[in-house]
N, C-alpha and C positions, 0 to 999 in steps of 0.2 A: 238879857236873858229872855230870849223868847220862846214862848209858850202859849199854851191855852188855857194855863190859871191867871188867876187875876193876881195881884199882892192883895188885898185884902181875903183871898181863901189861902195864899203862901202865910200869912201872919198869922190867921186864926191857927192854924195846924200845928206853927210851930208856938203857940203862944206869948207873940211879940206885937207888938206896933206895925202901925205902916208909917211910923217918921222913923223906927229904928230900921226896918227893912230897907228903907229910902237910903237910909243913914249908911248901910253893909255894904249896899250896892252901887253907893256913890265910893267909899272903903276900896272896895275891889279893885273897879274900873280905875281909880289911880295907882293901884297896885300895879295892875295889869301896865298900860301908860308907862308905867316907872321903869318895869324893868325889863320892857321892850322899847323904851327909849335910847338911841345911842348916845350917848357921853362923846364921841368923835363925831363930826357929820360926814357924809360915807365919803363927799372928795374930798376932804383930806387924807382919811386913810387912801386913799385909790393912788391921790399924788405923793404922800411918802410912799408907797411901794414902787411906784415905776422911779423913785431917786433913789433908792435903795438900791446898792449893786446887785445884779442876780434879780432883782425884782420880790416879789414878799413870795415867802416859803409856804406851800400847799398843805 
């Protein structure tokens, strides 16, 4: 998250911690990670499509 506040004037404002904020934004970030993560890794999908008759559908 970058900015030009600090976390400790992010925490005051919203009245939390800076280990809970640490805590949201460590949260997030493996949110984030997780589900822009692929579950296949991209040559495999590349190589089932070109053994795929036709090739993979558009």
């Amino acid at each position: 998250m970058a900015g030009s506040r600090t976390i400790s004037a992010l925490a005051a404002q919203h009245g939390v911690s800076r280990k809970f904020d640490y805590a949201q934004t460590d949260r997030a970030r493996a949110a984030l990670e997780d589900a822009f993560a692929s579950a296949v890794p991209e040559d495999e999908v590349l190589s089932s499509c070109r053994s795929a008759s036709g090739g993979c559908a558009r």
